[in-house]
Residue frames as a rotation matrix with the C-alpha (Angstrom) as fourth column:
UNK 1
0.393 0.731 -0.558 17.58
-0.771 -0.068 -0.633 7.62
-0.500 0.679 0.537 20.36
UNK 2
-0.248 -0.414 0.876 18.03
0.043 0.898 0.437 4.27
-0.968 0.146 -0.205 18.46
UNK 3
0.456 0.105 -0.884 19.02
-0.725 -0.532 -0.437 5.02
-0.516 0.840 -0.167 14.76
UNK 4
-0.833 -0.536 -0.137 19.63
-0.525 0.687 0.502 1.64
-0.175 0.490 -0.854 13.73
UNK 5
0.091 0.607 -0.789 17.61
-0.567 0.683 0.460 -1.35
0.819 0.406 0.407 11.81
UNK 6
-0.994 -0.061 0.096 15.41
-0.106 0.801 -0.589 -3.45
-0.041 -0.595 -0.802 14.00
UNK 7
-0.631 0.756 0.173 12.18
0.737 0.515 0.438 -5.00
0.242 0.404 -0.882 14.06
UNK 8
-0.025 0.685 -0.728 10.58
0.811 -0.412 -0.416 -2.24
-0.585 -0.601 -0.545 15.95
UNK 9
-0.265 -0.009 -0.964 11.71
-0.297 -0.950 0.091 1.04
-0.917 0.311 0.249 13.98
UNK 10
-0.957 -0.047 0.286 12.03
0.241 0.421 0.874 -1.22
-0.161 0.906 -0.392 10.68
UNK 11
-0.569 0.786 -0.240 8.04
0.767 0.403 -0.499 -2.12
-0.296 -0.469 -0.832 11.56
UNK 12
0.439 0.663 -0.606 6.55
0.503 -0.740 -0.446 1.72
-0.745 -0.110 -0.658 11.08
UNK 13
-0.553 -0.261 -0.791 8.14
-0.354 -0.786 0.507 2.64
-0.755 0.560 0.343 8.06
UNK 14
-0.866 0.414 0.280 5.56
0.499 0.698 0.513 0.50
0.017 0.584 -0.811 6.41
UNK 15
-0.860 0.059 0.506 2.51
0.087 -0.961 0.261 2.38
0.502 0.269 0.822 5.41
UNK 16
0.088 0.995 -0.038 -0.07
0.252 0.014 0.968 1.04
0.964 -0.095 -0.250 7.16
UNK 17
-0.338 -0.130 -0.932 0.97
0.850 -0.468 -0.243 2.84
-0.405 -0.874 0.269 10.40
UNK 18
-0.990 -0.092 -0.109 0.66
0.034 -0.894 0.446 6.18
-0.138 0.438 0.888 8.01
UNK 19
-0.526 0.850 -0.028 -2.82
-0.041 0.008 0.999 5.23
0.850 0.527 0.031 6.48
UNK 20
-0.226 0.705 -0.673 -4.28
0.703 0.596 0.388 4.22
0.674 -0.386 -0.630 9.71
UNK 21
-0.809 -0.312 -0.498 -2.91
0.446 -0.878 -0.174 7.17
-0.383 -0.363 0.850 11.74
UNK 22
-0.902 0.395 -0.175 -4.50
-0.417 -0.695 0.586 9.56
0.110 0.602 0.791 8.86
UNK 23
-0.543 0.810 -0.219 -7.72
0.042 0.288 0.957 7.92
0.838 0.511 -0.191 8.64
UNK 24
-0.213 0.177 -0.961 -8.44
0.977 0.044 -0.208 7.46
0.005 -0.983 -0.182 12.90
UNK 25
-0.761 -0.024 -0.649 -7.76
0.347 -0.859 -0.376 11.50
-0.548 -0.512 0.662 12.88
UNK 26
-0.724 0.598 -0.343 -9.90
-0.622 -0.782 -0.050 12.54
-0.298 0.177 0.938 10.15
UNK 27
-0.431 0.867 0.252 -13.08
0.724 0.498 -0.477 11.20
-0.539 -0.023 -0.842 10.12
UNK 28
0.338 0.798 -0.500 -14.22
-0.018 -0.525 -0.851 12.72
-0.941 0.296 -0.163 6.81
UNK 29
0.769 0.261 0.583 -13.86
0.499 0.326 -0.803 12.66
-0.400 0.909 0.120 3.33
UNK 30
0.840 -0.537 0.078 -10.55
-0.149 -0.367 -0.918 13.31
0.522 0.760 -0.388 1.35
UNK 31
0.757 -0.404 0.514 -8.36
-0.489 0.172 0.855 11.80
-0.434 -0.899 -0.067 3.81
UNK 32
0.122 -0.479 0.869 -7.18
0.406 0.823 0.397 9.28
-0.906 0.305 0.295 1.21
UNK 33
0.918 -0.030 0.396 -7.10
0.347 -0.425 -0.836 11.60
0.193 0.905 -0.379 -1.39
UNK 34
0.908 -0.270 0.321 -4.06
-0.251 -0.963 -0.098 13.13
0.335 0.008 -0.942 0.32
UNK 35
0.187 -0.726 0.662 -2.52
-0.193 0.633 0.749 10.45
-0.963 -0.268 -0.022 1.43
UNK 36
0.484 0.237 0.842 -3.03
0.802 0.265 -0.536 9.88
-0.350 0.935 -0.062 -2.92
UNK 37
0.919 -0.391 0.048 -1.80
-0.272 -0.718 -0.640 13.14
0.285 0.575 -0.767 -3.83
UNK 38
0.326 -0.912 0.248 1.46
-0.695 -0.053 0.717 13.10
-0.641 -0.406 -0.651 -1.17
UNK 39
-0.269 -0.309 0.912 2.36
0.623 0.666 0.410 9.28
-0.734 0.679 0.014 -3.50
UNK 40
0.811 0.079 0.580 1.47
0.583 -0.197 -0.788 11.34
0.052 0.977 -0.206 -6.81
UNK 41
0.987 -0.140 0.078 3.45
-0.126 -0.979 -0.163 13.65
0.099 0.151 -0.984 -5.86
UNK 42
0.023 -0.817 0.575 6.88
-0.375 0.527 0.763 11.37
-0.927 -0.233 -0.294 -4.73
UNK 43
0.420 0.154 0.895 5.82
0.757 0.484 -0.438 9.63
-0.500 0.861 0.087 -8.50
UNK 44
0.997 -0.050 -0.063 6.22
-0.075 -0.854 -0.515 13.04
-0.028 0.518 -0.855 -10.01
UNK 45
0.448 -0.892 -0.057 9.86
-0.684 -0.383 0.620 13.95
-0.575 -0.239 -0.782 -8.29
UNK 46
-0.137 -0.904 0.405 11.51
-0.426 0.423 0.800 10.43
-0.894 -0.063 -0.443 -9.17
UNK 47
-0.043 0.269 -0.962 9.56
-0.980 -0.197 -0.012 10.64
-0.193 0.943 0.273 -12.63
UNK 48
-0.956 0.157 -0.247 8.17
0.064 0.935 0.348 7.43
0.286 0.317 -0.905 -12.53
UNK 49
-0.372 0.928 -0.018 4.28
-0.142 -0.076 -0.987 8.75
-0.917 -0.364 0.160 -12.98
UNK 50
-0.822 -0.477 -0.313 3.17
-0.450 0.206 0.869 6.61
-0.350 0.854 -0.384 -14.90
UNK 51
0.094 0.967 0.238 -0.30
-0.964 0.029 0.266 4.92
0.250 -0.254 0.934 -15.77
UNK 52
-0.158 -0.089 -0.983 1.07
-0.068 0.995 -0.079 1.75
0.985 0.054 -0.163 -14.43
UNK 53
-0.799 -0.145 -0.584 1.25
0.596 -0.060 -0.801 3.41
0.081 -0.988 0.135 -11.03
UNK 54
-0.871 0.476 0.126 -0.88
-0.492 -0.847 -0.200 6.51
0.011 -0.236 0.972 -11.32
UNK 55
0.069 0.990 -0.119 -4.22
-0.716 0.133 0.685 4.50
0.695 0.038 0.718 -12.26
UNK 56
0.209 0.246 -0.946 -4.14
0.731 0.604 0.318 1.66
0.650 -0.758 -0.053 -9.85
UNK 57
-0.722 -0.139 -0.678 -3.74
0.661 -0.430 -0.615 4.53
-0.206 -0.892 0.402 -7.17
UNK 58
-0.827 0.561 0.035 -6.50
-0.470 -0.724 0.505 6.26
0.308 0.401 0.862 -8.14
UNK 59
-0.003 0.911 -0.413 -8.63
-0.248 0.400 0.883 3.26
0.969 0.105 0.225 -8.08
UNK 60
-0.272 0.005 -0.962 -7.55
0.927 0.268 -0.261 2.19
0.256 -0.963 -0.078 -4.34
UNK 61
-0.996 0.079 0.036 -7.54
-0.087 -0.924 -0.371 6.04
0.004 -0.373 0.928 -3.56
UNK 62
-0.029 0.992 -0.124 -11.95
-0.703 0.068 0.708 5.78
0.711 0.108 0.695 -4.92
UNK 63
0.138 0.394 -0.909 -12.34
0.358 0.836 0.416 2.34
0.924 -0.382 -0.026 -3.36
UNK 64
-0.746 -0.518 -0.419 -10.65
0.532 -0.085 -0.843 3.42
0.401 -0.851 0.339 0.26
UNK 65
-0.639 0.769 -0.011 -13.22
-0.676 -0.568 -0.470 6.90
-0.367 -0.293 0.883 0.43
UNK 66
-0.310 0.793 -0.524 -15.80
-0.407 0.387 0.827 4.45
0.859 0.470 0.203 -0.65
UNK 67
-0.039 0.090 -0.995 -15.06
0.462 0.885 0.062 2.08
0.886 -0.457 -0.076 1.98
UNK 68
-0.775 -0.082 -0.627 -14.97
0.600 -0.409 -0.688 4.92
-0.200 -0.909 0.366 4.84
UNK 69
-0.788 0.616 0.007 -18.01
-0.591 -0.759 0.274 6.70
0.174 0.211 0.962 3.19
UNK 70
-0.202 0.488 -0.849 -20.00
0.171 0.871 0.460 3.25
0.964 -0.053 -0.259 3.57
UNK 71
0.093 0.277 -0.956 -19.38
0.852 0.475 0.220 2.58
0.515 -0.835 -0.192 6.67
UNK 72
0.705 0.291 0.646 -19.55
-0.115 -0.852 0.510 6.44
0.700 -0.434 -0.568 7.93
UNK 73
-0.152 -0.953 0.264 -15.52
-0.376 -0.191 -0.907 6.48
0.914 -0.237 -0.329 9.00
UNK 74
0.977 0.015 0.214 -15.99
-0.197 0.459 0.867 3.59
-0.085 -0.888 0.451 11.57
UNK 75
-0.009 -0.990 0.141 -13.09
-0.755 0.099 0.648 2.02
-0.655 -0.101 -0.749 12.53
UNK 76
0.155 -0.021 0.988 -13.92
0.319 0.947 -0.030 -0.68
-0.935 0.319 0.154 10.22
UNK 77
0.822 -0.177 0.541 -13.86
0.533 -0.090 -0.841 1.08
0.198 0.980 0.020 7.41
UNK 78
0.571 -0.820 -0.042 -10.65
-0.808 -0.570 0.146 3.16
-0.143 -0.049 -0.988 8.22
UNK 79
-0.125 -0.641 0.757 -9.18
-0.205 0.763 0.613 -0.57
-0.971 -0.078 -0.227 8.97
UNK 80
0.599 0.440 0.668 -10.89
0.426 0.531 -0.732 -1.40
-0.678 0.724 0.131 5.27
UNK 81
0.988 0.149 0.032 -9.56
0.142 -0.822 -0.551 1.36
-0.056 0.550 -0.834 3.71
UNK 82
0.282 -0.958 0.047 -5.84
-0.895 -0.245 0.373 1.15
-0.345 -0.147 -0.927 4.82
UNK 83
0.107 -0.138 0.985 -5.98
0.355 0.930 0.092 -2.28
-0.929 0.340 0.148 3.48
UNK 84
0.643 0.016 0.766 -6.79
0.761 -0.122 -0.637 -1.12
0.083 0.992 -0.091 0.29
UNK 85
0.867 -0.494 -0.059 -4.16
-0.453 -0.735 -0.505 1.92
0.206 0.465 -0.861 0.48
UNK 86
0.117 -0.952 0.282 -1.10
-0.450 0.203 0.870 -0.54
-0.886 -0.229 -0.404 1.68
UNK 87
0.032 -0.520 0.854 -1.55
0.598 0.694 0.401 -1.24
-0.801 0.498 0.333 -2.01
UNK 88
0.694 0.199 -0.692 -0.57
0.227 -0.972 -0.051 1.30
-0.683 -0.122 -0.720 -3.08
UNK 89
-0.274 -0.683 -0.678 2.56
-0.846 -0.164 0.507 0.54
-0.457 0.712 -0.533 -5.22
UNK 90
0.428 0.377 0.821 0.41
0.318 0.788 -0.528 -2.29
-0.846 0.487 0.217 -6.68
UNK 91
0.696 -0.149 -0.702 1.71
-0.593 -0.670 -0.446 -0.48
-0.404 0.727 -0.555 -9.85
UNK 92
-0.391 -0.912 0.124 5.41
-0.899 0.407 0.163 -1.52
-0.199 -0.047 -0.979 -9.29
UNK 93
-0.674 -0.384 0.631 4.82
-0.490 0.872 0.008 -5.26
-0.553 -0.304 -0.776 -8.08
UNK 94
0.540 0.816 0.207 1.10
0.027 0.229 -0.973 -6.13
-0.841 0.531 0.101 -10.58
UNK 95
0.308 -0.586 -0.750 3.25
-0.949 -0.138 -0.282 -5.83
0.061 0.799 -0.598 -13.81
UNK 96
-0.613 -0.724 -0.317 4.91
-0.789 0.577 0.210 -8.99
0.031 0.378 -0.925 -13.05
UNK 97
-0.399 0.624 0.672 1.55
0.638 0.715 -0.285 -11.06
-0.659 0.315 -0.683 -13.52
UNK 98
0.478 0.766 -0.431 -0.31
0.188 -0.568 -0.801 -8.13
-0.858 0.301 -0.416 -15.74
UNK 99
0.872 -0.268 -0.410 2.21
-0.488 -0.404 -0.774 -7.14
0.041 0.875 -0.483 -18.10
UNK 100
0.800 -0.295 0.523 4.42
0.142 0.940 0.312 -10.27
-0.584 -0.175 0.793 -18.05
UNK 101
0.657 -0.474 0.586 6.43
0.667 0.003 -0.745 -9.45
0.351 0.881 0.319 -21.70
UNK 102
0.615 -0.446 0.650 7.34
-0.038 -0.841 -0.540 -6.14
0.788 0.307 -0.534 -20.69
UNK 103
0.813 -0.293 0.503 8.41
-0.567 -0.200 0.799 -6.77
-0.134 -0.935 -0.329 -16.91
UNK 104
0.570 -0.787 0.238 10.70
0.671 0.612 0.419 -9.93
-0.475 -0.079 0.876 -18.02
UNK 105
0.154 -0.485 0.861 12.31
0.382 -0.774 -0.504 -7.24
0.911 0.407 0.066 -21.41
UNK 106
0.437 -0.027 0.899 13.17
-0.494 -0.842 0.215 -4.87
0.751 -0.538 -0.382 -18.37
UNK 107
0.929 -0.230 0.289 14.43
-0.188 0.380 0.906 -7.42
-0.318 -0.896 0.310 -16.14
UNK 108
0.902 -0.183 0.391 16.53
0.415 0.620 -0.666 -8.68
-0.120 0.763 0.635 -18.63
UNK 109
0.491 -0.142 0.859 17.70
0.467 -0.790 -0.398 -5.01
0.735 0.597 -0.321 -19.78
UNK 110
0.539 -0.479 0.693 18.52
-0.453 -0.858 -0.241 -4.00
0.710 -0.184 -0.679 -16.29
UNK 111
0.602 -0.224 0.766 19.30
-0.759 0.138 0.637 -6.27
-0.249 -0.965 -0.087 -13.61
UNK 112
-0.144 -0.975 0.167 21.85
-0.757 0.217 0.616 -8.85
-0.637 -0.038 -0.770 -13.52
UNK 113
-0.671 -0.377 -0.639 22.16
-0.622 0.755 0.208 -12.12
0.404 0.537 -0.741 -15.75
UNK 114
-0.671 0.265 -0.692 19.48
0.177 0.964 0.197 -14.58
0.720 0.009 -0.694 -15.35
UNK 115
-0.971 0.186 -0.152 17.11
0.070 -0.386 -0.920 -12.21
-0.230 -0.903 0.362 -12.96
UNK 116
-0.509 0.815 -0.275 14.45
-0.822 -0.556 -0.125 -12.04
-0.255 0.163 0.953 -15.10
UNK 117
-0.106 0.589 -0.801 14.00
-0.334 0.738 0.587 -15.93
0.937 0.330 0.118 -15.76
UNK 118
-0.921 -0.063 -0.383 14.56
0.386 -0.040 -0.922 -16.24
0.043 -0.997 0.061 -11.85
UNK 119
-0.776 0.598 -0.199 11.63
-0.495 -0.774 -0.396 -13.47
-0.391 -0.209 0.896 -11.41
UNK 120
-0.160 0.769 -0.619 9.27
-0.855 0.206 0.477 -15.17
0.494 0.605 0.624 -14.13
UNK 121
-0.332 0.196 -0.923 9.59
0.138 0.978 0.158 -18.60
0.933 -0.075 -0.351 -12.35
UNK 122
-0.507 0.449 -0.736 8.58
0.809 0.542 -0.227 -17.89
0.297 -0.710 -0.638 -9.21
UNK 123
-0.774 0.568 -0.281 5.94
-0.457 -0.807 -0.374 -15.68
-0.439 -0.161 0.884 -10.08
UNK 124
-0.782 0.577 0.234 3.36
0.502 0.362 0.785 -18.29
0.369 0.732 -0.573 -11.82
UNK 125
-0.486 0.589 0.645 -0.28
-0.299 -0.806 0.511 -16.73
0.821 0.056 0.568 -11.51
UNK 126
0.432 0.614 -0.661 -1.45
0.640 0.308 0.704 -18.93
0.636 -0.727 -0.259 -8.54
UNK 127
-0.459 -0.593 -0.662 1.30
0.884 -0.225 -0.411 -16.94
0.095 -0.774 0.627 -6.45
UNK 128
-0.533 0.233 0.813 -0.99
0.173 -0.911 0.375 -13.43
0.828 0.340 0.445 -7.15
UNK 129
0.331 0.912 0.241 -3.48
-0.201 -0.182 0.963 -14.08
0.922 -0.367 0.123 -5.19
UNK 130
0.181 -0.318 -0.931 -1.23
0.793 0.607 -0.054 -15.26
0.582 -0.728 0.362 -2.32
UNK 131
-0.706 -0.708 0.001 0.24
0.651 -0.650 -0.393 -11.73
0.279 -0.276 0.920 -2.49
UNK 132
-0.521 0.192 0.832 -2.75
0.004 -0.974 0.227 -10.20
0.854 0.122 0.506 -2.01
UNK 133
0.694 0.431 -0.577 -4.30
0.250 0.607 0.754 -12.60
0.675 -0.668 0.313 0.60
UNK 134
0.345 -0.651 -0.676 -0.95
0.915 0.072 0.397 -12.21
-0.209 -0.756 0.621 2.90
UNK 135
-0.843 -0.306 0.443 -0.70
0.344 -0.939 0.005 -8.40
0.414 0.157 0.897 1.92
UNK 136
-0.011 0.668 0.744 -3.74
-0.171 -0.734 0.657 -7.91
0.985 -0.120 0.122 3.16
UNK 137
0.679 0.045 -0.732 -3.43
0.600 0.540 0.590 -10.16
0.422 -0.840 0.340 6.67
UNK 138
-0.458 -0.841 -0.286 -0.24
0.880 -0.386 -0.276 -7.50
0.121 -0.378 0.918 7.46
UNK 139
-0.803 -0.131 0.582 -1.50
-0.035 -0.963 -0.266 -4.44
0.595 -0.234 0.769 6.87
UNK 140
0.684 0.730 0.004 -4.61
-0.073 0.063 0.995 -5.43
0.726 -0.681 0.096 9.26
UNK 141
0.605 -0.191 -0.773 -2.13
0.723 0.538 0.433 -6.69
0.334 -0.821 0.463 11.69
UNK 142
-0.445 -0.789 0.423 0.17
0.749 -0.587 -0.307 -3.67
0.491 0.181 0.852 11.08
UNK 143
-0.091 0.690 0.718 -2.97
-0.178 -0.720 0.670 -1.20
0.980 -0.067 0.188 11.41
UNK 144
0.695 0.517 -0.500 -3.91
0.243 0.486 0.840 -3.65
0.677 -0.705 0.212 14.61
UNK 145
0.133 -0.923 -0.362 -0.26
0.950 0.223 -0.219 -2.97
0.282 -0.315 0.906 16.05
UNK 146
-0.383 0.069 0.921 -0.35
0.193 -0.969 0.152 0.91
0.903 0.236 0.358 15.01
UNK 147
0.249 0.798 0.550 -3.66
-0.113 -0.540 0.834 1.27
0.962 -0.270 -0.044 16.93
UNK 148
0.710 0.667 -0.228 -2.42
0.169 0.152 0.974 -0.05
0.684 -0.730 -0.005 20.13
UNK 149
-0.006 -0.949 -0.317 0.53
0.999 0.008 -0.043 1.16
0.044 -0.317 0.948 20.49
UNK 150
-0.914 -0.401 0.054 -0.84
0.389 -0.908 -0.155 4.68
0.111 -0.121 0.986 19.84
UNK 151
-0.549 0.780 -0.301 -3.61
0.620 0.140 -0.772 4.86
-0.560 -0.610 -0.560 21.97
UNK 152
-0.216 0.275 -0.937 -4.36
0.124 -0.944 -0.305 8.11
-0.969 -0.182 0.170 21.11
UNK 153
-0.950 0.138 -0.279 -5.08
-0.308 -0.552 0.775 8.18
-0.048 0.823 0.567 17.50
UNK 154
-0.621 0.784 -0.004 -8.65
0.777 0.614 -0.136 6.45
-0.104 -0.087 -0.991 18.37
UNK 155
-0.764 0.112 0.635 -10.92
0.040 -0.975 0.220 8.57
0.643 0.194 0.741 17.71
UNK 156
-0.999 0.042 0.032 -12.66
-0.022 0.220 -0.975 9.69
-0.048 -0.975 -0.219 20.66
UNK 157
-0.596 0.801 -0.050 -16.35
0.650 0.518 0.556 8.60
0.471 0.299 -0.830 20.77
UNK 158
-0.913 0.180 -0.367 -18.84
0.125 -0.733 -0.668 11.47
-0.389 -0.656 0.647 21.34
């Protein structure tokens, strides 16, 4: 068994193996709710449920069953849908264009000397949209990777 960092193991601890997995097997509503609770429920333990995290998961959690209720849990929506749940800690990393004041005060406060004007500079607001443009291009390719490497979570066409 290989229990060390490398691209391969490294590769699937990213969630869109998890989301795509879940979504392939059940082909029905509340799939992404549970993947939604299981993250409320990790929020809870390390008491960081907050409404910085808790409502932007909610809304991907709606949008995701939207996007697999649409399209009547093709594989396109399942592939839609794990897009929208690999943001999932949008919470965490959306603060540092949404709530600018408070994220630099908190850099400032906890991390070393000069991290938080470091952080502010090379975060200007064109760079958002990069992150979400090249967050989404992974977890497709991730999802795309997932699926063929584990044949078997296709669901099987009857």
């Amino acid at each position: 068994m290989n229990n060390k960092w490398n691209r391969k193991n490294a590769l699937w601890m990213l969630l869109s193996p998890i989301v795509i997995r879940a979504f392939r097997r059940i082909q029905a509503p509340g799939a992404a709710l549970c993947l939604f609770l299981g993250m409320l429920l990790l929020l809870l333990i390390i008491r960081d449920a907050v409404m910085w995290h808790v409502v932007p998961l909610i809304v991907i959690t709606v949008l995701a069953e939207a996007a697999r209720g649409m399209t009547g849990y093709s594989r396109t929506g399942d592939f839609i849908g794990t897009v929208l749940m690999s943001f999932s800690s949008f919470g965490y990393y959306g603060q540092i264009w949404f709530n600018r004041a408070y994220t630099y005060e908190c850099a400032v406060e906890e991390m070393p000397a000069g991290y938080g004007d470091t952080l502010m500079s090379v975060s200007p607001a064109w760079a958002f949209p990069v992150v979400v443009i090249v967050g989404m291009i992974v977890s497709v390719w991730i999802a795309n990777v997932s699926m063929k490497k584990h044949k078997g979570i296709e669901k099987s066409e009857s």
